[in-house]
C-alpha positions as CSV (number, residue, x, y, z in Angstrom):
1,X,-28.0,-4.6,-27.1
2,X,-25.0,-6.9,-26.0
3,X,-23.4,-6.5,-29.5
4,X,-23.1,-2.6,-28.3
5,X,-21.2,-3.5,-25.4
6,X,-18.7,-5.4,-27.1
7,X,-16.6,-2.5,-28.7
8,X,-13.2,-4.2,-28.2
9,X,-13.8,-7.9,-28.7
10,X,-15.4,-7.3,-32.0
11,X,-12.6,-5.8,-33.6
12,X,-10.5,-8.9,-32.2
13,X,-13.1,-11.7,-32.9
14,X,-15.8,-10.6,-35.3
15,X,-15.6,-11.1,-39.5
16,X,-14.4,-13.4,-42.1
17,X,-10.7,-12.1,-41.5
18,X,-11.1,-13.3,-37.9
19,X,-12.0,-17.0,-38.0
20,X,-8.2,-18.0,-36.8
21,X,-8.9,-15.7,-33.8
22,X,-12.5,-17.4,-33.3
23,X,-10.8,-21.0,-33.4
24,X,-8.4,-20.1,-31.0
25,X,-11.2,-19.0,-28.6
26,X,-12.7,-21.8,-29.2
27,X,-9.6,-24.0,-28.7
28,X,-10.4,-22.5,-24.4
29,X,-14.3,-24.1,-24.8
30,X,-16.0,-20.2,-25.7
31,X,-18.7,-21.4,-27.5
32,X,-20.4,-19.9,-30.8
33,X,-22.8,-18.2,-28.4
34,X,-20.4,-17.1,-26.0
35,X,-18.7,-15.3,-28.7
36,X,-21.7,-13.1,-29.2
37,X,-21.1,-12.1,-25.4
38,X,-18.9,-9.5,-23.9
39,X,-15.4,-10.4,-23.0
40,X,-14.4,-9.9,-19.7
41,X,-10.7,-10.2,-17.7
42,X,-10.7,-11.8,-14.5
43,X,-7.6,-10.1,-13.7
44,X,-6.5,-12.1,-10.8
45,X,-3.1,-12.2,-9.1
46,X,-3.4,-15.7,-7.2
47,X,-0.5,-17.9,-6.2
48,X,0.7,-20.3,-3.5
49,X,3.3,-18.4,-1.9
50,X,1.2,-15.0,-0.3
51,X,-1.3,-16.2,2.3
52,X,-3.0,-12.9,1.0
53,X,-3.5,-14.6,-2.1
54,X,-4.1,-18.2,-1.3
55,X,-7.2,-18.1,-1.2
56,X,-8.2,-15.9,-5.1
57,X,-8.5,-18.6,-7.0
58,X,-11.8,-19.6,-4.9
59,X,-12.7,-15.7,-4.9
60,X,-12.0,-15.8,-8.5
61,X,-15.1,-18.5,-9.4
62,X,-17.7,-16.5,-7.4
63,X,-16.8,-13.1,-9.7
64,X,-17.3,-15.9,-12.7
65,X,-20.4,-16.7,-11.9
66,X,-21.5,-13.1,-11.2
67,X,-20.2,-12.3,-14.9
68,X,-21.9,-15.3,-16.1
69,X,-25.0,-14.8,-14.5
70,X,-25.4,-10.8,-16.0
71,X,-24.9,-12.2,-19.5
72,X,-20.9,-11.5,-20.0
73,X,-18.3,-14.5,-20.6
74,X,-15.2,-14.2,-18.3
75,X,-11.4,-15.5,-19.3
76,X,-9.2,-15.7,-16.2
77,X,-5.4,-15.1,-16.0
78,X,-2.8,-14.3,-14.0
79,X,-0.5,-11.5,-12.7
80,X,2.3,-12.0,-9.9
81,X,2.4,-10.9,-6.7
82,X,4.9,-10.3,-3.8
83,X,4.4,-11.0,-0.2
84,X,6.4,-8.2,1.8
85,X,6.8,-10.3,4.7
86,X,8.7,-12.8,2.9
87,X,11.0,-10.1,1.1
88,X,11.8,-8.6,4.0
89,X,15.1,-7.9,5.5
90,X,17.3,-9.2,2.3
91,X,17.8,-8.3,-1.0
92,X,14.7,-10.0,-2.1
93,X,12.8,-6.7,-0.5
94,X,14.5,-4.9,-3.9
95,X,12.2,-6.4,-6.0
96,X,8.8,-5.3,-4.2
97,X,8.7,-1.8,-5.0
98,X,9.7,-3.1,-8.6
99,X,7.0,-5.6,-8.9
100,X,4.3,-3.0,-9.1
101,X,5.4,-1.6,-12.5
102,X,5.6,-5.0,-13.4
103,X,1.8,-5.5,-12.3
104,X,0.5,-2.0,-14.2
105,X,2.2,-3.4,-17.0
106,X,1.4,-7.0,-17.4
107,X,-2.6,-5.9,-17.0
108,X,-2.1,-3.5,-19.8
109,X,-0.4,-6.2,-21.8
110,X,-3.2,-8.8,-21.9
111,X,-6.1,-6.3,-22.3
112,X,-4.4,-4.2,-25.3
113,X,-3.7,-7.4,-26.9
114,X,-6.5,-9.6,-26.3
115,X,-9.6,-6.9,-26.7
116,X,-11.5,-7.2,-23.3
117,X,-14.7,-5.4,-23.4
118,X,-14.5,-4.8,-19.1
119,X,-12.2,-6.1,-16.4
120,X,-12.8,-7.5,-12.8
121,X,-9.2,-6.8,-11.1
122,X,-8.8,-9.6,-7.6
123,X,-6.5,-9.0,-5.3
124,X,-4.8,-8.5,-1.8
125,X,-1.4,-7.2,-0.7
126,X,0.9,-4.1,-1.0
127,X,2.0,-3.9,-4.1
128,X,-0.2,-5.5,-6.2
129,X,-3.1,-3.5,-5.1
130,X,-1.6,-0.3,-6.7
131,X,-0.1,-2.1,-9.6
132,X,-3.4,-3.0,-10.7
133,X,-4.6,0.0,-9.9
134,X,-2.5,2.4,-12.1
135,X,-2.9,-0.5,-15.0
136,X,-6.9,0.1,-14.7
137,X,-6.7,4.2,-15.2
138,X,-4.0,3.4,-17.6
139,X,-6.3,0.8,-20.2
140,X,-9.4,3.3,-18.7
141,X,-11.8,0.4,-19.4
142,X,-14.9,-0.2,-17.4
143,X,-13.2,-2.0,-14.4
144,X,-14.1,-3.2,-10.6
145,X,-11.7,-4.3,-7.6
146,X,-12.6,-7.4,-5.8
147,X,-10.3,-7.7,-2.8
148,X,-8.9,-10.5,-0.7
149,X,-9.9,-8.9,2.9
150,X,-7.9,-8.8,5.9
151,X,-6.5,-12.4,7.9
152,X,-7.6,-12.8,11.2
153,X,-5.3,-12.4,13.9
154,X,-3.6,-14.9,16.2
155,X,-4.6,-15.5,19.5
156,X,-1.9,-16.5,21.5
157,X,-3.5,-18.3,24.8
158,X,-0.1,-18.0,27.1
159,X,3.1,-15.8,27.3
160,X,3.8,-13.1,26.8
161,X,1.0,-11.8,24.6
162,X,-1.6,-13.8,25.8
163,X,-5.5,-12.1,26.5
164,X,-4.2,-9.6,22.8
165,X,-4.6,-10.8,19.1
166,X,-1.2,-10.4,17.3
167,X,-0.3,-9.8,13.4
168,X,2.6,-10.4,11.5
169,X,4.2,-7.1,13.7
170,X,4.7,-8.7,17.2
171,X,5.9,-11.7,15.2
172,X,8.8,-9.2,13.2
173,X,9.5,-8.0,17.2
174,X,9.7,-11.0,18.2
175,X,12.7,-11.8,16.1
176,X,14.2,-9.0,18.1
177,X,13.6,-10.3,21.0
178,X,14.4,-14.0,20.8
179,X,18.2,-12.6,19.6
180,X,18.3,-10.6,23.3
181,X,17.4,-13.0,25.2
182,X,13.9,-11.5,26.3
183,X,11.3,-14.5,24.9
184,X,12.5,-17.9,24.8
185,X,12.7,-20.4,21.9
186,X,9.6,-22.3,22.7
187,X,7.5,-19.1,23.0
188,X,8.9,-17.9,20.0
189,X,7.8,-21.0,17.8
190,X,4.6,-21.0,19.5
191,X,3.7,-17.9,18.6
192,X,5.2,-18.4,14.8
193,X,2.7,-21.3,14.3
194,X,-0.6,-19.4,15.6
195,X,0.4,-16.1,13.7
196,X,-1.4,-16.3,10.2
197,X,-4.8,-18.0,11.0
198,X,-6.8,-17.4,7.7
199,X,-5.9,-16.3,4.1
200,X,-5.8,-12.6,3.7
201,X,-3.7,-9.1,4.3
202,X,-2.0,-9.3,7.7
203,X,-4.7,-8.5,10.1
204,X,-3.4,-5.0,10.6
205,X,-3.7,-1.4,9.2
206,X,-0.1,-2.1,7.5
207,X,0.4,-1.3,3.9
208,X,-2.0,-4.0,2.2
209,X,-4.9,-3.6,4.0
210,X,-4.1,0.2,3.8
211,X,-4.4,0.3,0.4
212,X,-7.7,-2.3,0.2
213,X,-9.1,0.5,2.4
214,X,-8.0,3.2,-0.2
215,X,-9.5,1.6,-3.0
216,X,-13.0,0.8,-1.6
217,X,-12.7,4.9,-0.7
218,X,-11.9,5.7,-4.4
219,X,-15.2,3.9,-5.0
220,X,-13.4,1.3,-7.0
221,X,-14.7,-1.6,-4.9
222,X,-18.2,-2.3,-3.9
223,X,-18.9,-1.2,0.1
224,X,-17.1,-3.3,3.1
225,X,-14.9,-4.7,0.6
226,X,-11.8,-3.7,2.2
227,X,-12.6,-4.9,5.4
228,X,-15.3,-7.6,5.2
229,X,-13.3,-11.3,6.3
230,X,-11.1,-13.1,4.1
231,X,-13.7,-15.8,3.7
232,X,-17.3,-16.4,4.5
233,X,-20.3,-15.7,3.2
234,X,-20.2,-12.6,2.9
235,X,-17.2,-12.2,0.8
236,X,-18.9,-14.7,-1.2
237,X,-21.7,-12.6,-2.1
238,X,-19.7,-9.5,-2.4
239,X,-17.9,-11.2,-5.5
240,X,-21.0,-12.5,-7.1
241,X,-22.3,-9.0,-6.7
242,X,-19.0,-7.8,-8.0
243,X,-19.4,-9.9,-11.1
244,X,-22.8,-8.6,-12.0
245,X,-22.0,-4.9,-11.3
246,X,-19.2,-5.0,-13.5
247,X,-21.8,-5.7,-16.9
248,X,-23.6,-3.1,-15.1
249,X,-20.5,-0.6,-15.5
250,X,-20.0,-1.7,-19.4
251,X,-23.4,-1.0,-20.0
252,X,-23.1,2.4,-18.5
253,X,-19.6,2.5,-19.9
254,X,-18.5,4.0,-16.5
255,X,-14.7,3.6,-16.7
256,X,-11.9,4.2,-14.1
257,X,-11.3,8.1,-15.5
258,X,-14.9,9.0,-14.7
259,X,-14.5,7.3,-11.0
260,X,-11.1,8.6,-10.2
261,X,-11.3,12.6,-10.4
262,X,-9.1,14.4,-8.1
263,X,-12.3,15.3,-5.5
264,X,-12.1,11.2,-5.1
265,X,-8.3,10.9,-4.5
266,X,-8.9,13.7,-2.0
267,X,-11.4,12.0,-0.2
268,X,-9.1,8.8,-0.2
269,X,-6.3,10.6,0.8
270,X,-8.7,12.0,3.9
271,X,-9.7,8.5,4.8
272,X,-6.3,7.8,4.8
273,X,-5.4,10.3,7.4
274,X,-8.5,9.2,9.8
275,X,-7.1,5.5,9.3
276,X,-3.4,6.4,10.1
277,X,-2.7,4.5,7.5
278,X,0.3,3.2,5.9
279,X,3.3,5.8,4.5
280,X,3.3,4.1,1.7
281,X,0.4,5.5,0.3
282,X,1.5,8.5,-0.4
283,X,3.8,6.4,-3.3
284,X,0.9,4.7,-4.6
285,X,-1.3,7.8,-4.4
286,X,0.9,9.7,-6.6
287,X,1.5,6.5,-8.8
288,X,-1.9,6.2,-10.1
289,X,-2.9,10.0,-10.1
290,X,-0.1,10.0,-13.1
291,X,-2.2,7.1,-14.8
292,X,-4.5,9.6,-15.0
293,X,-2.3,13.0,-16.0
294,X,-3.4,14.0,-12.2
295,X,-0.8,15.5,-9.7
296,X,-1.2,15.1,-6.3
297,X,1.2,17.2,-4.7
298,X,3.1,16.2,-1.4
299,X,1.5,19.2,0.1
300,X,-1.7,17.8,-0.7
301,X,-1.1,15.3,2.0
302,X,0.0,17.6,4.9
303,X,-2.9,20.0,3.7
304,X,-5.7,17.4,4.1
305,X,-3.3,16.3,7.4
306,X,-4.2,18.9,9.0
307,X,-7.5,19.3,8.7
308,X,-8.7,15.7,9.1
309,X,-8.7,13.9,12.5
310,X,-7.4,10.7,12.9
311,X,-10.1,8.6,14.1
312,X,-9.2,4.8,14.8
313,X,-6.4,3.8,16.4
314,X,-5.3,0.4,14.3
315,X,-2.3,-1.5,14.4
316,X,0.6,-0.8,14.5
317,X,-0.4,2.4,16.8
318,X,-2.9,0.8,18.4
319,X,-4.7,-2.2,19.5
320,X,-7.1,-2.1,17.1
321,X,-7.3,-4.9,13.8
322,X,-9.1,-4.7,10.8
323,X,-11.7,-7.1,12.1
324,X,-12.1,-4.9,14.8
325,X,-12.9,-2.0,12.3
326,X,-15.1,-4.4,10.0
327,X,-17.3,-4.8,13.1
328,X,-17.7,-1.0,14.1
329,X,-18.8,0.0,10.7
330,X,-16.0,-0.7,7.6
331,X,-15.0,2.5,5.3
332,X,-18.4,3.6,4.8
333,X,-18.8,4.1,9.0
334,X,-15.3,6.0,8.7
335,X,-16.3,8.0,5.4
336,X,-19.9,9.1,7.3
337,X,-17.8,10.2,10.0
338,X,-15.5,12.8,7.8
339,X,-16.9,16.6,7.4
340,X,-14.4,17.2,4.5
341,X,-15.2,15.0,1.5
342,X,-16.6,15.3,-1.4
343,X,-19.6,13.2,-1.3
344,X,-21.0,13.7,-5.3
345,X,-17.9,11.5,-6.6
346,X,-19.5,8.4,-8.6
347,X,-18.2,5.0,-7.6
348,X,-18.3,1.6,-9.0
349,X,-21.6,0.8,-7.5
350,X,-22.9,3.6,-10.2
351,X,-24.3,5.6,-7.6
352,X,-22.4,8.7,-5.9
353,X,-20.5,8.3,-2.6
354,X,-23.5,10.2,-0.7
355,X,-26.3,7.5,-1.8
356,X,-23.6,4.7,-0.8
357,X,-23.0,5.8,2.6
358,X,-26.7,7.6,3.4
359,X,-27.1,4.5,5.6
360,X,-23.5,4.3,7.2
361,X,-23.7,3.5,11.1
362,X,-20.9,3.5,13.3
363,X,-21.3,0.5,16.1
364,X,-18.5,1.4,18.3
365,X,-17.6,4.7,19.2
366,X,-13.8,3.8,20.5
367,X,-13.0,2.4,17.2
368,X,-14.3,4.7,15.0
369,X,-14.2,7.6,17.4
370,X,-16.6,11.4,16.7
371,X,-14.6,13.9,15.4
372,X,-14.7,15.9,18.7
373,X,-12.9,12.8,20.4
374,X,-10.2,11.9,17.6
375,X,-6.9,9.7,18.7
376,X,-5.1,13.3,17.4
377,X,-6.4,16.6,16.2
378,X,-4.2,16.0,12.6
379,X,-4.3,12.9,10.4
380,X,-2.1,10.1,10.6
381,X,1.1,11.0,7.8
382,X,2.9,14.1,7.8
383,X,4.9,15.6,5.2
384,X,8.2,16.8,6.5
385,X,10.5,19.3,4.6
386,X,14.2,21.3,5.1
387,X,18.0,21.0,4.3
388,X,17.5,17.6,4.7
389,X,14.8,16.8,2.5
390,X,14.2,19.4,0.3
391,X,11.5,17.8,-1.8
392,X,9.9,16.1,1.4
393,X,10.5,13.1,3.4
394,X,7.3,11.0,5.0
395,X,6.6,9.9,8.5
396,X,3.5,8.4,10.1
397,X,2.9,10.5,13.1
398,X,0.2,8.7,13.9
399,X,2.7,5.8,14.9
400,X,4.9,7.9,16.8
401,X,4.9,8.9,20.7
402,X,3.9,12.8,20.6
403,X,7.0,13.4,23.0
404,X,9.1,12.7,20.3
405,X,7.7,14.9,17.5
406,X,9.9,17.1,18.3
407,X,13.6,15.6,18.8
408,X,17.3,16.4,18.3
409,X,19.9,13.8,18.1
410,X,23.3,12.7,17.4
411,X,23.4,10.8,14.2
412,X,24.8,7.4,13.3
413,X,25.0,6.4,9.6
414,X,24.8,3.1,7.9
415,X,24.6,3.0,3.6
416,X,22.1,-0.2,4.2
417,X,19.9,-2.0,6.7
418,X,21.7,-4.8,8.0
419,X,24.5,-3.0,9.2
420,X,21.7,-0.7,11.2
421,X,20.2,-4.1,12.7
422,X,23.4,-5.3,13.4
423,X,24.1,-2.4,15.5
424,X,21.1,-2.1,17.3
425,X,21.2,-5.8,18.0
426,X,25.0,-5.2,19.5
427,X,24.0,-2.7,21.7
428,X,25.7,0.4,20.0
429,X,23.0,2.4,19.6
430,X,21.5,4.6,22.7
431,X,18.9,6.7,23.6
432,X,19.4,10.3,21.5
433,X,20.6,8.7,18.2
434,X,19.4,9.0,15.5
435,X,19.7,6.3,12.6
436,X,20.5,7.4,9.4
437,X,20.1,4.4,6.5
438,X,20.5,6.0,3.1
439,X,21.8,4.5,-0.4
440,X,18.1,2.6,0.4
441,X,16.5,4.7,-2.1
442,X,14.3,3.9,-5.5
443,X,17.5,4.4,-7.3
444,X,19.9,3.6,-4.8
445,X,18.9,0.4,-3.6
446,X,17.8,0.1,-5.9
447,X,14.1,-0.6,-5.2
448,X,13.7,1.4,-2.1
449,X,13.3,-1.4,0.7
450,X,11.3,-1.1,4.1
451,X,13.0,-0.9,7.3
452,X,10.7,-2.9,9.2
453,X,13.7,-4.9,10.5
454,X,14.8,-2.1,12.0
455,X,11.8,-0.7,12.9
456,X,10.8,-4.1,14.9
457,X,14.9,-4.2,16.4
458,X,14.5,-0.7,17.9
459,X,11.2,-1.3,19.5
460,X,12.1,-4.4,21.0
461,X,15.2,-2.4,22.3
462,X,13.5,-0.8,24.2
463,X,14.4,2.2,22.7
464,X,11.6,3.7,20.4
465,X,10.8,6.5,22.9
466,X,14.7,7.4,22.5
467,X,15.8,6.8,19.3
468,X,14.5,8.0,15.8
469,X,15.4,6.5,12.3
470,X,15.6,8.3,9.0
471,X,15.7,7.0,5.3
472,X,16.0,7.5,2.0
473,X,14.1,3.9,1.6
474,X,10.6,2.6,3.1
475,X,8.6,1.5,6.5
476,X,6.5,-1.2,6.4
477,X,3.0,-0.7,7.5
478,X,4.0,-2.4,10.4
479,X,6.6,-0.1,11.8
480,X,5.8,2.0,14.6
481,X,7.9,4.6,16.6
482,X,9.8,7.9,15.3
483,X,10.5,6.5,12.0
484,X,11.5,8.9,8.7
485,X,11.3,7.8,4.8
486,X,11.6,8.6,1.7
487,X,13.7,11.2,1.7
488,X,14.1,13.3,-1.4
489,X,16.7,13.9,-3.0
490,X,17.7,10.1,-2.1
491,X,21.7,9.7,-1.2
492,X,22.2,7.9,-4.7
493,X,21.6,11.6,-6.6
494,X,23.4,13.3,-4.0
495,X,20.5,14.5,-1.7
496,X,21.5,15.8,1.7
497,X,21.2,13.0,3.1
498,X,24.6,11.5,1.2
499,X,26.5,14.4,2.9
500,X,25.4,13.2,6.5
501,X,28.5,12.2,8.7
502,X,28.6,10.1,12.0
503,X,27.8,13.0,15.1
504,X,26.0,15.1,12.8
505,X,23.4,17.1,15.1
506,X,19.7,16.3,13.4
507,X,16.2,18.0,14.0
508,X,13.3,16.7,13.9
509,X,10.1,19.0,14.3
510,X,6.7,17.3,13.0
511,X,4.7,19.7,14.8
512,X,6.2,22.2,11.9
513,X,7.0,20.0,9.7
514,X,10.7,20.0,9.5
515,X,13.5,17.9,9.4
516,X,17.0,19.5,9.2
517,X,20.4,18.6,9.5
518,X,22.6,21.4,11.9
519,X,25.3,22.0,10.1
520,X,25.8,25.3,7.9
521,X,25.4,25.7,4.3
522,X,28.9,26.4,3.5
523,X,29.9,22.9,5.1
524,X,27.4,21.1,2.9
525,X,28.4,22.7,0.1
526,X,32.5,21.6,0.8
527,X,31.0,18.4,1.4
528,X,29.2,18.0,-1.6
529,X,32.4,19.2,-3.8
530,X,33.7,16.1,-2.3
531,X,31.5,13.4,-2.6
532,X,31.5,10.7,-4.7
533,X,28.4,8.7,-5.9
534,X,28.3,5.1,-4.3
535,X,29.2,2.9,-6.7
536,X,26.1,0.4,-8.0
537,X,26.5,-3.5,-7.4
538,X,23.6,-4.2,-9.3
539,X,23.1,-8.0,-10.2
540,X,19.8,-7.9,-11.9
541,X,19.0,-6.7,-15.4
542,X,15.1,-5.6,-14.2
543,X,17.0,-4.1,-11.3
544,X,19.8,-2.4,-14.0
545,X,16.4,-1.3,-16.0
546,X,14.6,0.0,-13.0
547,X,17.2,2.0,-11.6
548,X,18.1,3.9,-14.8
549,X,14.2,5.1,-15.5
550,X,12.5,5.3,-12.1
551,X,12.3,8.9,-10.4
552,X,12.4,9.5,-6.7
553,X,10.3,9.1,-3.6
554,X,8.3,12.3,-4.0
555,X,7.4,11.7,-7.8
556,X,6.2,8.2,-6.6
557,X,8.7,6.7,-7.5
558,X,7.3,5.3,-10.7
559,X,9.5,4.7,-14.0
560,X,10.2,7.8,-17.1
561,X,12.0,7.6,-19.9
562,X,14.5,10.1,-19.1
């Protein structure tokens, strides 16, 4: 019966005309009967740079012995990863976006070429959680997530936040704030040394743990995987069980393409909007949906927006951390909660999402609220559209004071980031501007950075009831306030948003989802006759590479060959 399961190793290891490739196995200690076995990749994306990956490489032995134990032989190796909060800010944030193509295509690399049977896919933060995804509907082999959890937040025990638990977010504000004179040096340091107190995704409902919430509600992962602590016990059981239930999947040869329909990308994107989740979601959505020859429409997003509560009010919007959910009842609490999935999706456990979540409870009714007491009526993202963004721009309402959902203001345009922070750091923005970064783009940047710099300057400001901000590049999980991104057409193929000038009058309506720019048709079309593309500084050749073949914002941003 194991000889049935082993479909792709034999081809690479089995016969006369492979003893070199036997050897060679041999030459990493797989015995004779090892090579009667199943081969399985521990796909794991460890390193000692991204506290949300510190700790795989321990993760990584318990999955081993899960795979040993249910009679398959696993081979590590590694993939990189990016951590977001070290990119960003500087040019190094040009390469995260990048980095997940690189993931997808690094997985598909080793398992074309080395003929694994299965594969167990580990890890943690933004980019890499997505990048492995698409790779695993791409190879379509029997495959399970096992995911780094969230870090534990700091608890500072004096200034300024003492009595609340803070993330990598207040410690982005912070920055802000030391430069204006509002937190001293010493508090400042303080808090920089009590910030990341365990391995793991920073502790909020930011882009990583975001996407570790998505996966689990794809049914990729086993149950509380997303949010079950960093380490512990009960991690540690989750991976051996992880390790088992992936021999289970060969055997059953239940691959990603049966798991990932478009009923179960609905339902993620629903779980999504009751999280308030990260905006840049809706990027990696649509990035593995085309894995799979699936389109998920930006519409999609608004449609199940507005018809799907949001229910937990997490950080950044709240004071709420992934612990904090963890303890009230994890994704399956959440996913009990919701009236509009589809509950006869299959999942990774081999059972549908209905038998997985039969014996959801929710423990705290404030964090995971009914749906007759949501934080809003609507979900977290919405999907704006107009003469600004005709082919849709982003925004996580969710993270945004309801008195300005509705805002006009005088623009002020910057063609990158640090001239924006420099400007709100000198005092020369005020209350009714609105920011305009463009040139930030997939293509323009290229890479399409986050703003959380920005984000984190006009907060600390003071100003995030006053002022918005509006991209053609990224937020950070972590921003909060009126913030705007990726805005299609992007200013590098001549989008609207290139034709903005400084006191340009701009509308912002999420309650009808619109965002326009006030000025009349004919003047953007003398406008356009005279612009002239940026031209590209590129230093990189991935970056040269990237920018010719990736598409915009509201494809996903993901590469074609033109």
């Amino acid at each position: 019966m194991v000889s049935n399961l082993r479909k792709r190793s034999s081809k690479v290891f089995d016969g006369d005309d492979r003893l070199s490739q036997r050897t060679l196995l041999k030459g990493v200690g797989v015995t004779d009967e090892g090579l009667k076995k199943p081969l399985i990749a521990i796909a794991n994306s460890w390193n000692e740079i991204v506290p949300g990956h510190i700790h795989l490489d321990k993760l990584a032995r318990y999955v081993k012995q899960g795979v040993s134990e249910a009679g398959g032989v696993p081979l590590e190796f590694n993939t990189i990863a990016i951590c977001d909060g070290i990119v960003m800010g500087h040019d190094g944030m040009k390469m995260s976006l990048p980095s997940r193509e690189l993931i997808a295509d690094s997985l598909e690399v080793m398992i074309e070429s080395q003929g694994f049977d299965a594969m167990v896919c580990i890890t943690t933060c933004d980019k890499i959680d997505p990048g492995m995804m698409m790779a695993a509907a791409r190879v379509d082999i029997p495959t399970i997530f096992v995911l780094g959890g969230p870090m534990e937040p700091g608890c500072p025990k004096w200034g300024k936040y003492e009595g609340k638990s803070i993330t990598i977010q207040e410690i982005f504000e912070v920055t802000s704030l030391l430069k204006t004179g509002k937190i001293s040096k010493e508090e400042a340091i303080y808090l920089e040394n009590i910030c990341c107190t365990s391995p793991g995704a920073c502790g909020g409902m930011f882009t990583a743990n975001t996407m570790q919430c998505i996966i689990e509600a794809l049914g990729m992962t086993l149950p509380f995987m997303a949010s079950t602590p960093s380490t512990g016990i009960e991690r540690t059981r989750l991976a051996i069980e992880s390790g088992n239930k992936i021999m289970e999947l060969l055997k059953n040869n239940i691959t990603p393409s049966k798991i990932l329909s478009q009923k179960a990308f609905e339902n993620a994107i629903a779980v999504d909007m009751a999280l308030g989740g990260s905006t840049n979601t809706v990027l990696h959505l649509k990035a593995i949906a085309s894995e799979l020859g699936l389109n998920i429409d930006l519409d999609l997003f608004d449609e199940i927006s507005k018809k799907t509560p949001h229910l937990c009010n997490m950080a950044p919007a709240g004071p709420y951390k992934i612990s904090d959910l963890h303890d009230a009842g994890g994704i399956p609490g959440v996913m009990s909660r919701l009236n509009n999935l589809d509950k006869t999706v299959l999942t990774v456990t081999t059972k549908t999402l209905e038998e997985n979540i039969k014996d959801a409870s929710v423990f705290n009714q404030d964090i995971i609220r009914p749906l007759n007491n949501p934080i809003h009526w609507e979900g977290g993202i919405a999907i704006l559209k107009g003469n600004l963004s005709p082919n849709g721009a982003v925004t996580k309402m969710a993270a945004i004071n309801p008195k300005m959902w509705k805002f006009t203001g005088t623009a002020k345009v910057f063609d990158w980031e640090e001239s924006a922070v420099s400007a709100i750091h000198a005092g020369e923005i005020k209350a009714g501007d609105i920011i305009v970064i463009r040139y930030e783009g997939p293509k323009g940047g290229p890479g399409m950075r986050e703003m959380l710099v920005a984000t984190s300057a006009i907060m600390s400001m003071g100003l995030g009831d006053d002022v918005a901000l509006i991209t053609d590049g990224r937020f950070s999980g972590a921003s909060r306030g009126p913030c705007i991104g990726h805005i299609s057409p992007e200013a590098a193929s001549g989008g609207p948003i290139a034709l903005i000038k400084n006191g340009d009058q701009i509308d912002i309506n999420i309650n009808n989802r619109e965002l326009n720019l006030k000025v009349s048709d004919h003047e953007l079309n003398e406008r356009k006759k005279k612009w002239i593309p940026k031209k590209s500084e590129i230093k990189s050749s991935y970056l040269k590479r990237y920018a010719t073949l990736v598409t915009s914002a509201d494809q996903g941003a993901i590469l074609k060959i033109k």
